[in-house]
ROTI-615241 format. One record per residue (C-alpha): residue in three letters; x, y, z. Coordinates in steps of 0.1 Angstrom, whole numbers, plus 5000, padded with zeros to 4 digits. Example, Ala and Ser with C-alpha at 12.3 -4.5 7.8 and 13.67 -1.06 7.14 Angstrom:
<rs>
<r code="ala" xx="5123" yy="4955" zz="5078"/>
<r code="ser" xx="5137" yy="4989" zz="5071"/>
</rs>
This chain:
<rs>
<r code="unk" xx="9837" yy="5337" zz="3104"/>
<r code="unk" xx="9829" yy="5321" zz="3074"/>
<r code="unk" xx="9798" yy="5348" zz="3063"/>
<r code="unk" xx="9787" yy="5322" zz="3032"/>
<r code="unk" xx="9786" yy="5293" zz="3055"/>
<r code="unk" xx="9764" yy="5318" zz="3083"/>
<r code="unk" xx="9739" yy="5326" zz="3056"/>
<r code="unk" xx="9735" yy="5287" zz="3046"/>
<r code="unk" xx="9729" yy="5281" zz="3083"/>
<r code="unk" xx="9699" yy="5307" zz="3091"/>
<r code="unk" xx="9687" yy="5304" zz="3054"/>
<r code="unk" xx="9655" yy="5286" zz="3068"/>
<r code="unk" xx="9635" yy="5297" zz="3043"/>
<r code="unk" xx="9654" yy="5287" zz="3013"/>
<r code="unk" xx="9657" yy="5255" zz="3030"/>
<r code="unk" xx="9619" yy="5259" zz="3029"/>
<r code="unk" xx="9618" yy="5258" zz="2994"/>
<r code="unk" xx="9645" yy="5231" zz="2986"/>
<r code="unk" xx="9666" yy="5263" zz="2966"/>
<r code="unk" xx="9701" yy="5253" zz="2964"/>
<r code="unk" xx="9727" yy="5269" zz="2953"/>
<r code="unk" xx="9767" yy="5270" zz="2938"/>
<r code="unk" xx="9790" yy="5304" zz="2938"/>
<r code="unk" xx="9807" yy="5297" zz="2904"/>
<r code="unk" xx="9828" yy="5330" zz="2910"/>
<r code="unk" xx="9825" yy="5360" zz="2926"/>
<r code="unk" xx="9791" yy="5377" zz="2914"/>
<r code="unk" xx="9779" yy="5346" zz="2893"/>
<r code="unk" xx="9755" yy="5322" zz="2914"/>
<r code="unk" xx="9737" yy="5293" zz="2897"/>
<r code="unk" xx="9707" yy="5288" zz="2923"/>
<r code="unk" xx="9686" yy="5258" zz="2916"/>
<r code="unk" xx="9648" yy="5250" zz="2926"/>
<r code="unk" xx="9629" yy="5216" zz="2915"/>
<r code="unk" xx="9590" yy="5229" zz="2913"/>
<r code="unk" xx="9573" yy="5206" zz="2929"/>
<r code="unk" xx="9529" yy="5207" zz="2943"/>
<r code="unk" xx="9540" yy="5226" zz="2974"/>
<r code="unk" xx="9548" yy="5255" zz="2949"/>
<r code="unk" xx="9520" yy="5255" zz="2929"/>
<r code="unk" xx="9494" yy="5282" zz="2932"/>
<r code="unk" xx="9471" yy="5268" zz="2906"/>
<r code="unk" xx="9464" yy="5228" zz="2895"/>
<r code="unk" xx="9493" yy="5235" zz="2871"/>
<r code="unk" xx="9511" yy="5263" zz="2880"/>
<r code="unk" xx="9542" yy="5277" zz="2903"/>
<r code="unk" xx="9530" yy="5312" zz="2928"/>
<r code="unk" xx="9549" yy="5341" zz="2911"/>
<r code="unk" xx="9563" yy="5344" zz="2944"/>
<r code="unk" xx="9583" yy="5317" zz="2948"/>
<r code="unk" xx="9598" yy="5322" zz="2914"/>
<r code="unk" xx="9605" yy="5358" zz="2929"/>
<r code="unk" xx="9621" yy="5343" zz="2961"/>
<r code="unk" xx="9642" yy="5323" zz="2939"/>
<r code="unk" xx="9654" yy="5355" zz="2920"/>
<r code="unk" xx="9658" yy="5375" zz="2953"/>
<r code="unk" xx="9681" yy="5350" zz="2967"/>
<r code="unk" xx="9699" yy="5343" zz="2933"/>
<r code="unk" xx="9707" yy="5381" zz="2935"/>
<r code="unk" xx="9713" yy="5383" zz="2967"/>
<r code="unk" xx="9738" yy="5355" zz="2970"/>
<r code="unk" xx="9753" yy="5370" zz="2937"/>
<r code="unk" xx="9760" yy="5403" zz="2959"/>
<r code="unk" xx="9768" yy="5386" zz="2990"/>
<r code="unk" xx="9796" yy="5368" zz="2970"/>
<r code="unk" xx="9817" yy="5399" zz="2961"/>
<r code="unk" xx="9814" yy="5414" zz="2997"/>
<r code="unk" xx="9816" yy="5379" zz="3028"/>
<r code="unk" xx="9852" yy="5381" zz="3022"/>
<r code="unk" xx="9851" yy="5418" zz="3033"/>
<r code="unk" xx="9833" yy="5406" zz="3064"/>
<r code="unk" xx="9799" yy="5419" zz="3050"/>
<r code="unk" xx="9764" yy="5411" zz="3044"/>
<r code="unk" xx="9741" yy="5420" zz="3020"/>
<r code="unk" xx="9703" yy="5431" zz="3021"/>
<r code="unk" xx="9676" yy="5436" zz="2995"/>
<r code="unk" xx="9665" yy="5471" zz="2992"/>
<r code="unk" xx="9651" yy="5470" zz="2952"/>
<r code="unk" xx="9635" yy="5438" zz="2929"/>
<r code="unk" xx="9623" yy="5446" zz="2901"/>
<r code="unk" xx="9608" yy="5412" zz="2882"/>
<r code="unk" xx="9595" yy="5401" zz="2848"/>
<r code="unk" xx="9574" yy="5367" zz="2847"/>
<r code="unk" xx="9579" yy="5352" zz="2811"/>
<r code="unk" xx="9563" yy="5320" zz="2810"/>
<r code="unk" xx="9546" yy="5299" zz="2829"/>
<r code="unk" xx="9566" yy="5274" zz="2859"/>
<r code="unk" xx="9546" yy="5239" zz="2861"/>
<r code="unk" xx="9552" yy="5212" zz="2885"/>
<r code="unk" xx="9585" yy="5190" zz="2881"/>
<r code="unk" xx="9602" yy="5220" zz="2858"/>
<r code="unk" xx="9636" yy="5222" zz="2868"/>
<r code="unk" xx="9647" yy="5259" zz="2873"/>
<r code="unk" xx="9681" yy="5274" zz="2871"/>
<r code="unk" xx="9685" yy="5309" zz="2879"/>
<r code="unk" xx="9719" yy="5327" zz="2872"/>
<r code="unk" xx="9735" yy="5362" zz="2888"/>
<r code="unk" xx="9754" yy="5386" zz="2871"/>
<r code="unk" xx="9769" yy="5419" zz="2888"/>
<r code="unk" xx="9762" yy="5451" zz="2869"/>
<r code="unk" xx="9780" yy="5473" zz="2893"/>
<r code="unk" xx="9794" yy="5473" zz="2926"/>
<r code="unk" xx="9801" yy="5503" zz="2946"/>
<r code="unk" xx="9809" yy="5515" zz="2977"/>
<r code="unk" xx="9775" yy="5504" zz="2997"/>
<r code="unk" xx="9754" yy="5496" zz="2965"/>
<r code="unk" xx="9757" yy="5466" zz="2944"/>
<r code="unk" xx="9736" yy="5463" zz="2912"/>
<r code="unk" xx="9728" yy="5426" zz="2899"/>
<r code="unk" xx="9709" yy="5410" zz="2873"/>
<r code="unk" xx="9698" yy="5374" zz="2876"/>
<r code="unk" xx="9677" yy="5351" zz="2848"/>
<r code="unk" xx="9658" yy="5318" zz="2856"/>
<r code="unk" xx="9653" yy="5290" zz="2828"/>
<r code="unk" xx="9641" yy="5255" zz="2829"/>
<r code="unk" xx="9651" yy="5223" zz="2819"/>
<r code="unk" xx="9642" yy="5233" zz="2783"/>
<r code="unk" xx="9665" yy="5264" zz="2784"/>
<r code="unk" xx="9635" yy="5284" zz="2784"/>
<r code="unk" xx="9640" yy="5320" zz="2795"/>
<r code="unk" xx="9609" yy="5319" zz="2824"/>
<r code="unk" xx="9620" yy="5352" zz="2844"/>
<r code="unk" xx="9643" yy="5385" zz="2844"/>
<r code="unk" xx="9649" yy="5404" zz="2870"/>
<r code="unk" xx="9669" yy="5433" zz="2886"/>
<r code="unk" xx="9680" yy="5439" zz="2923"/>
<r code="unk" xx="9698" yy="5466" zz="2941"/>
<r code="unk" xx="9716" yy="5457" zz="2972"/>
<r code="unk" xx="9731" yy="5475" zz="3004"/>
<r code="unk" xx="9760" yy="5461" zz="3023"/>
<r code="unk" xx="9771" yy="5464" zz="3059"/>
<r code="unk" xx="9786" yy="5445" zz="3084"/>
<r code="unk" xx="9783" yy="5411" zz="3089"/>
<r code="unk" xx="9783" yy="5422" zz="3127"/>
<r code="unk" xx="9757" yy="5449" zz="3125"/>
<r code="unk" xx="9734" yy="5420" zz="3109"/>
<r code="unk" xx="9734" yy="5395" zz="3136"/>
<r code="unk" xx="9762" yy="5373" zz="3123"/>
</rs>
């Protein structure tokens, strides 16, 4: 079982979103998200959560990277995030992983989002568990 191509598949909430994304190695995801007026919270601007669900699943799919070949999964079990700037309608957002540490069951990453202007919009931090693809449903 391809565990990458299983979480594309039931990823319906990404799909939600229009969040795409490319694993350009182990640990380092570029995951992309055009803001469009479905995302705004205000006239002008983007709901801090959907910023935070693009971080979640940059991170996530950052972790997941260094374990699907091991036949695991990975789940969210800390987020820690820092808004910058303000996310308008038709910004362009590019958010990038990077693994601090990966352990035994724990996997540390750290993930930034800019915009089209290379603007630094939102930091974050995310711990993650792994287990088995199995025990997960896949």
């Amino acid at each position: 079982m391809d565990v990458i191509q299983a979480y594309i598949d039931k990823n319906r909430f990404g799909e939600l979103l229009g969040m795409s994304f490319e694993i350009l190695e182990p640990g380092i995801v570029a995951y992309r998200l055009d803001i469009q007026e479905k995302h705004l919270a205000t006239p002008m601007h983007a709901h801090g959560g959907c910023i935070a669900s693009l971080l979640d699943a940059t991170l996530g799919v950052g972790a997941l990277s260094l374990v699907a070949d091991e036949q695991k999964v990975v789940s969210t079990v800390d987020l820690s995030i820092q808004f910058l700037a303000g996310v308008k309608c038709t910004d362009q957002l590019i958010s990038y992983s990077k693994c601090l540490k990966k352990g035994k069951k724990l996997i540390f990453m750290q993930a930034d989002v800019l915009n089209q202007d290379k603007q630094l919009v939102a930091h974050a931090n995310g711990t993650f568990v792994s287990v088995a693809a199995n025990v997960a449903g896949y």
